[in-house]
C-alpha positions as CSV (number, residue, x, y, z in Angstrom):
1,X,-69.5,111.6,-49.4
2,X,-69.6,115.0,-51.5
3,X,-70.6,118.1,-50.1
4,X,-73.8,118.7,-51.6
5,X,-75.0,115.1,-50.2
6,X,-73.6,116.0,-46.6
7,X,-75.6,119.6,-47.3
8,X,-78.9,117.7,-48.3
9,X,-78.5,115.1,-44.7
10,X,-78.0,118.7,-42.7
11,X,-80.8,119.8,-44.2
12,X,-83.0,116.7,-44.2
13,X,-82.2,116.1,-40.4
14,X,-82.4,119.8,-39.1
15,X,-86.2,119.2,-41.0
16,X,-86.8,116.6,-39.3
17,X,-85.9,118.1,-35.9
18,X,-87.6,120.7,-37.0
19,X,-91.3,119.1,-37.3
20,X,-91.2,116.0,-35.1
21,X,-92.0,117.4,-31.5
22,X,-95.0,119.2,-33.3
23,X,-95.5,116.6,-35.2
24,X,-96.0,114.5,-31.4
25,X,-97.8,117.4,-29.9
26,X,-100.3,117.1,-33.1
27,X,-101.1,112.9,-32.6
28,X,-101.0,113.5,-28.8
29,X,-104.2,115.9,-29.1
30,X,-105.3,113.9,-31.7
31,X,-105.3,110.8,-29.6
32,X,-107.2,112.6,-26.9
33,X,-109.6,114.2,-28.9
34,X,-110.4,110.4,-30.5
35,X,-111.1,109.0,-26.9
36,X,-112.1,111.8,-25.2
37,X,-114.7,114.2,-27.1
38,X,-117.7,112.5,-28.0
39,X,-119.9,113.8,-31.5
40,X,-122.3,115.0,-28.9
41,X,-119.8,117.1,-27.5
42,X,-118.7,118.3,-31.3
43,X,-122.1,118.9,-32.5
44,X,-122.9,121.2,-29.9
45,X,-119.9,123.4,-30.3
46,X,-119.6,124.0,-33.9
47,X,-122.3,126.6,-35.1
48,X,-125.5,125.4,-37.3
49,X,-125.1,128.5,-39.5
50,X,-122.2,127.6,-41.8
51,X,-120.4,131.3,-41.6
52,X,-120.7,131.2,-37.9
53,X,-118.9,127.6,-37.7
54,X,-116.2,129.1,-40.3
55,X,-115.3,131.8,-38.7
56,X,-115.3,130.2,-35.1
57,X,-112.6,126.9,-36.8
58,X,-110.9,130.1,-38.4
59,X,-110.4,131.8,-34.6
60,X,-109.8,129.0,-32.7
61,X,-106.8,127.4,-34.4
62,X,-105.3,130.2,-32.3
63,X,-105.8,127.9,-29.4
64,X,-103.8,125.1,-31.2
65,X,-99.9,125.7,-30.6
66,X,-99.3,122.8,-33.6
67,X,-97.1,123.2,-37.0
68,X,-98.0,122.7,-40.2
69,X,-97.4,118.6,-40.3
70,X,-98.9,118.6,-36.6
71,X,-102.1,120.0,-37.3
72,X,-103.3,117.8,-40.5
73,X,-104.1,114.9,-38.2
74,X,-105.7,117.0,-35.7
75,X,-107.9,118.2,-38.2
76,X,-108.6,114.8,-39.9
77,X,-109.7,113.7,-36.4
78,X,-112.1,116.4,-35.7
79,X,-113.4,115.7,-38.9
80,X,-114.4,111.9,-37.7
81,X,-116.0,113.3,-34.8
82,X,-118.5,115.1,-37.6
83,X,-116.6,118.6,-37.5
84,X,-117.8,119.7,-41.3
85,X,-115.2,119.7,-44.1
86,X,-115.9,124.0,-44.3
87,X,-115.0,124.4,-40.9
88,X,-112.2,121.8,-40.3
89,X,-110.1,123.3,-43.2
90,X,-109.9,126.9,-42.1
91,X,-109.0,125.3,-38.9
92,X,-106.3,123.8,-40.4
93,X,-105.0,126.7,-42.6
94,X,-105.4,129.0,-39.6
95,X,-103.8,127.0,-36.4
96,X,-100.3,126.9,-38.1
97,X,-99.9,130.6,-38.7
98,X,-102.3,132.6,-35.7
99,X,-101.9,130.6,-32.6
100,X,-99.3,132.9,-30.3
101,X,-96.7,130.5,-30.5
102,X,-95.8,131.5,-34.2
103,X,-97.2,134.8,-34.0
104,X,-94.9,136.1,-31.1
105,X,-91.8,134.3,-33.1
106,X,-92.8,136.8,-36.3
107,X,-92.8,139.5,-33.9
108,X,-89.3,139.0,-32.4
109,X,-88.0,138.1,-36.1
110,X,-88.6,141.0,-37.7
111,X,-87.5,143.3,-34.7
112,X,-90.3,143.5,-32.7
113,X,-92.2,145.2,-36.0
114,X,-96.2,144.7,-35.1
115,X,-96.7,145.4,-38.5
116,X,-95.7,142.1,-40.7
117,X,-97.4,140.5,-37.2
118,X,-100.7,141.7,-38.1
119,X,-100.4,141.3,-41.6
120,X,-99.7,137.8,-40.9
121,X,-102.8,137.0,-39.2
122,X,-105.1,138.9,-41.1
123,X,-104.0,137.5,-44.4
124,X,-104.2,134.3,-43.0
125,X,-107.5,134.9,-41.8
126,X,-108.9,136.1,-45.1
127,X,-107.9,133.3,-46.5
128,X,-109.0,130.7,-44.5
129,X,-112.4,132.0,-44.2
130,X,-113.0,132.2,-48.2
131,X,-111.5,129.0,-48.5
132,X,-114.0,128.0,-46.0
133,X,-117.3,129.7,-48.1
134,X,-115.9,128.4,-51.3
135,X,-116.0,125.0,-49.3
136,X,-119.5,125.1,-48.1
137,X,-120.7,125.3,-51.4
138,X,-118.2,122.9,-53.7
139,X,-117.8,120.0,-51.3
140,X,-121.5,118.0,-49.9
141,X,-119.0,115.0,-48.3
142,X,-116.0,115.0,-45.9
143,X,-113.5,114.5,-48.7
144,X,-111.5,112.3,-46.5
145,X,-109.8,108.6,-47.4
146,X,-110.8,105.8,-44.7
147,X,-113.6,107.1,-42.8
148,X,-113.3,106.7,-38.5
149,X,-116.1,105.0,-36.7
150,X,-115.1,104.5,-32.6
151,X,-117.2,103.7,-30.3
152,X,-116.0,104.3,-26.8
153,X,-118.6,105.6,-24.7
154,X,-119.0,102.5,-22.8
155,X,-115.3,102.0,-22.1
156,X,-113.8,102.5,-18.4
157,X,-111.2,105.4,-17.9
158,X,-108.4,102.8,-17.7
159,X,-109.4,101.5,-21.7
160,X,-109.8,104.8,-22.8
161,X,-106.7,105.8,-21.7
162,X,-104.9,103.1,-23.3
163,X,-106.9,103.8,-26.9
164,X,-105.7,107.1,-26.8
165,X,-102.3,105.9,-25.9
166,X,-102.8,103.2,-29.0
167,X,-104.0,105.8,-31.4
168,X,-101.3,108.0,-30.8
169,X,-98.5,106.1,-31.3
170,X,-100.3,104.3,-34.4
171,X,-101.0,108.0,-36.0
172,X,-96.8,108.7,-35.3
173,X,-95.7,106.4,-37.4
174,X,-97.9,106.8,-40.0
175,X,-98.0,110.8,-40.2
176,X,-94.1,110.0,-39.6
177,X,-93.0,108.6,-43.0
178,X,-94.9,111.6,-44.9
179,X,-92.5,114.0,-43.0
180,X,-89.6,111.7,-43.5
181,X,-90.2,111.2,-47.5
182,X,-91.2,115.6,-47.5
183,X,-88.5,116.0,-46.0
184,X,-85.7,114.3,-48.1
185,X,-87.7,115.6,-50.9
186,X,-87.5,119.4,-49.5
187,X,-84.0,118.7,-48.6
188,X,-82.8,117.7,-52.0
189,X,-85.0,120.7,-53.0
190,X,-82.7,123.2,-51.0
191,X,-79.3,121.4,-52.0
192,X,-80.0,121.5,-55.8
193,X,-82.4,124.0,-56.5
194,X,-80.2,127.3,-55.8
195,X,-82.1,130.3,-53.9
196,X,-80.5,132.4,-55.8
197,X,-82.1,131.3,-59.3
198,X,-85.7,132.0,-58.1
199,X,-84.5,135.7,-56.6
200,X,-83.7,136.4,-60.5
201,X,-86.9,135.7,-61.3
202,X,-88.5,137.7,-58.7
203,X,-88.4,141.3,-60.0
204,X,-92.0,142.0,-60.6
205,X,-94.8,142.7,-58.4
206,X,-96.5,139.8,-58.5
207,X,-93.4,137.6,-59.7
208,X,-91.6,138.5,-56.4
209,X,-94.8,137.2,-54.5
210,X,-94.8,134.1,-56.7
211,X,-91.4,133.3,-55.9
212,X,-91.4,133.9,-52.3
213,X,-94.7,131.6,-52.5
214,X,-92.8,128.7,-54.4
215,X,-89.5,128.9,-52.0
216,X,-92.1,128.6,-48.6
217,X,-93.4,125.6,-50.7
218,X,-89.8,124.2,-51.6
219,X,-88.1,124.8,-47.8
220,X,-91.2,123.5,-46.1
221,X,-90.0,125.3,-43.0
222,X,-92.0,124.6,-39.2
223,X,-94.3,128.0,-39.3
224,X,-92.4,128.6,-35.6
225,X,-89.2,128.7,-37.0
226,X,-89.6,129.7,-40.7
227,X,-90.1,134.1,-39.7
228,X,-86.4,134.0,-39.6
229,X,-85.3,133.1,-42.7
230,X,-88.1,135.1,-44.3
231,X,-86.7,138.4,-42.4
232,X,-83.2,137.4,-44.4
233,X,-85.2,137.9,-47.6
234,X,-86.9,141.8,-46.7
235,X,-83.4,143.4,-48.5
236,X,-83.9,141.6,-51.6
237,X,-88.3,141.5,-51.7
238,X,-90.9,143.7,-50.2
239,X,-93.2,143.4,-47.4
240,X,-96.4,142.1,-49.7
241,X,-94.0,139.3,-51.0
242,X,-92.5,138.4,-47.6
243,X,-95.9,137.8,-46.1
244,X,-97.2,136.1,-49.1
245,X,-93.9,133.4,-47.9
246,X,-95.3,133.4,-44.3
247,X,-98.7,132.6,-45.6
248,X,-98.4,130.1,-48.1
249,X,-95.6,127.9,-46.6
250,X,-97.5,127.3,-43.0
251,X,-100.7,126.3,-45.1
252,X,-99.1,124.5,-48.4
253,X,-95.4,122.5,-48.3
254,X,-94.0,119.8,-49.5
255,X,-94.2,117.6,-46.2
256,X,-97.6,118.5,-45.5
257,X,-99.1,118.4,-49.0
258,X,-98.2,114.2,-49.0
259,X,-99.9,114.3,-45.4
260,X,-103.4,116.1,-47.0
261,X,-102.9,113.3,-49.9
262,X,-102.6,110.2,-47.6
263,X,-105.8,111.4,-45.6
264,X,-107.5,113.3,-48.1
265,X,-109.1,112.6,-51.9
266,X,-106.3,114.3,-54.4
267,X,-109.1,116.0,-56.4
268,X,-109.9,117.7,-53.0
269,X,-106.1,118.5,-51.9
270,X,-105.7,120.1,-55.2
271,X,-108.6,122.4,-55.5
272,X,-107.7,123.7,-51.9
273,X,-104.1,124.3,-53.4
274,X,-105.6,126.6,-56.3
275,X,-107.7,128.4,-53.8
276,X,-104.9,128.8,-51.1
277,X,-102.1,129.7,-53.9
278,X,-104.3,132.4,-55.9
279,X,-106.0,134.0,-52.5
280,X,-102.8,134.0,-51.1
281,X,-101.4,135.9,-54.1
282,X,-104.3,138.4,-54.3
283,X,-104.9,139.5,-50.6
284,X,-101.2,139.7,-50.0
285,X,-100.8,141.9,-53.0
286,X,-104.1,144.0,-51.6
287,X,-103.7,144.4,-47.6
288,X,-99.8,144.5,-47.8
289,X,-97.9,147.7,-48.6
């Protein structure tokens, strides 16, 4: 076997170990909240005014210690239980990046520095809750593939129990061969697509941003792990490019960009890309310094 295909299995594998335990913690809640929150339940937590329900899907994916592959199916599921498109998304785009998991990592990463922390959470904020407006107004219907209808209210403990059991491992394996095909597709990404080619082309301002944007994309690193390698990169880019990398990756990569397009209409997945990519851009080029 040559050494760039021995490269490309490290790669693919250390992915894979990588994703799958948050990928389990993510069907795992799933599961539960499928058997075990009711729409009542739902309908009375999420806010009737529309920038009240944003923001509070924005906030609490704090709560939600899930990766960026983990938290798609969480998100699709709340969305069956009637949790509106404008406030499931931020929820998605926020859990990945602000819950304290991933936030303490970025601390420790960059040597204990509270700055790229905050910007971190802010900018991932911002974004999240635009998205969210820009949402509310584009998007009437869920947007989702293969709508959800369970009834389980009249089920014993024991039965519910064993659906939520069911669902999860039925969701494992089929949010499991998205990761596995994302990541080959990352890996062979990595192995052939040199690092050091897109640093060329990141001189300028908003070049270096771009790049740093399309490597998170292209290394489709677990938001708990990926503060690390981007704290190798602050000698070669500057802080506003650095956290545009911890932004977009945890929200857009390759692995869980075929996840949003197996549960999600493409029209949908791509729009939220454009917003994501050019907001990202934008407010880490304002707020960052």
């Amino acid at each position: 076997m040559s050494s760039s295909l021995l490269q490309m299995n490290t790669i693919f594998i250390s992915i894979l170990i990588e994703a799958l335990p948050f990928i389990l913690l993510g069907v795992i809640i799933s599961g539960i909240i499928q058997i075990f929150v009711t729409d009542e339940m739902m309908a009375k937590a999420i806010p009737k005014n529309k920038f009240g329900a944003i923001v509070l899907a924005s906030v609490i994916g704090a709560l939600f210690p899930a990766c960026e592959c983990g938290i798609v199916p969480i998100t699709r599921r709340l969305m069956a239980k009637g949790v509106p498109l404008y406030a499931a998304i931020p929820f998605m785009l926020t859990g990945p990046i602000i819950n304290p998991v991933v936030l303490f990592a970025t601390f420790v990463a960059f040597g204990n520095d509270w700055k790229i922390m905050i910007e971190r959470g802010v900018v991932a904020f911002l974004v999240s809750l635009i998205v969210g407006l820009i949402l509310a107004f584009q998007f009437k219907t869920p947007q989702v593939k293969n709508e959800i209808h369970v009834h389980t209210a009249s089920k014993k403990m024991s039965e519910k129990i064993g659906d939520a059991l069911k669902h999860t491992i039925d969701e494992f394996f089929s949010v499991g061969k998205f990761v596995i095909i994302g990541g080959l597709i990352a890996a062979a990404m990595q192995t052939y697509v040199k690092t050091s080619t897109l640093i060329t082309l990141g001189h300028g301002v908003v070049s270096s941003n771009v790049v740093m944007m399309g490597l998170s994309y292209i290394l489709s690193l677990c938001s708990s792990a990926d503060a690390f390698i981007a704290s190798s990169f602050r000698s070669t880019f500057n802080d506003s490019a650095i956290i545009a990398f911890l932004v977009f990756g945890p929200m857009f990569d390759i692995k869980n960009t075929l996840m949003m397009l197996s549960q999600f209409k493409t029209k949908f997945v791509f729009s939220l890309f454009v917003y994501v990519f050019i907001l990202v851009l934008l407010l880490s080029l304002l707020i960052v310094h």
